[in-house]
N, C-alpha and C positions, 0 to 999 in steps of 0.2 A: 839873333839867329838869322841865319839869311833863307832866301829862299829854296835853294837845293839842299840844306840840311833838315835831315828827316827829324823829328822833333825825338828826343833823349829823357830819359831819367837815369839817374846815378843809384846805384846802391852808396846806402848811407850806414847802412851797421846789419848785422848778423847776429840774432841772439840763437844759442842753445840750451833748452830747457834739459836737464840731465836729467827730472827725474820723472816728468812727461814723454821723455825721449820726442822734444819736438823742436824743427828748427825754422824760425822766421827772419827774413832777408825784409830789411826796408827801404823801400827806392824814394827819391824825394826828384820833384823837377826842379833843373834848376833857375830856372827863367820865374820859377814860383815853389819858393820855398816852405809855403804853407800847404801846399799841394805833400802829401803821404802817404803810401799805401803799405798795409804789413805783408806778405804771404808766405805760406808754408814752403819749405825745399825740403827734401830729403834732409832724416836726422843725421848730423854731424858731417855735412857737406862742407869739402874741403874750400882752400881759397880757389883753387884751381880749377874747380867744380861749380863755383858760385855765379858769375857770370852769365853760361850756360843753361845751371837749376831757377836763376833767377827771370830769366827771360821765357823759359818755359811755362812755369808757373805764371806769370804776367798773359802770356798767350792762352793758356787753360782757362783763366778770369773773363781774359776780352770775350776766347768764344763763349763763354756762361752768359755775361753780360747781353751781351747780343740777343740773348733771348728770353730778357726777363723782363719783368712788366713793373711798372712802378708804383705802389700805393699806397695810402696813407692809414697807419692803423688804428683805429678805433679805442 
């Protein structure tokens, strides 16, 4: 990656639960393919849709993220 590319994840696959009505997109990096993350899109998001649903979704996380504390459970 050089240094003016903004660092990337790929969508890797789309599943649709039919009978949850619930849809999960999985991005993976590619520079680290053990790196995975699942998140919700909207049910039965199209291809066309998914790019857009998927990066939303990943921005909804970051700002959660941002403000969560980390601990260890007992």
């Amino acid at each position: 990656m050089s240094d003016t590319e903004p660092p990337r994840v790929v969508i890797s696959s789309i599943t649709h639960d039919l009978i949850e009505e619930e849809s999960i997109v999985t991005l993976s990096w590619p520079e680290d393919q053990d790196k995975r993350l699942a998140l919700p899109v909207p049910f039965g998001c199209s291809l066309e849709e998914l790019q857009q649903e998927a990066a939303k979704a990943l921005r909804v996380l970051s700002d959660e993220c941002a403000e969560l504390a980390v601990e260890i459970q007992n």
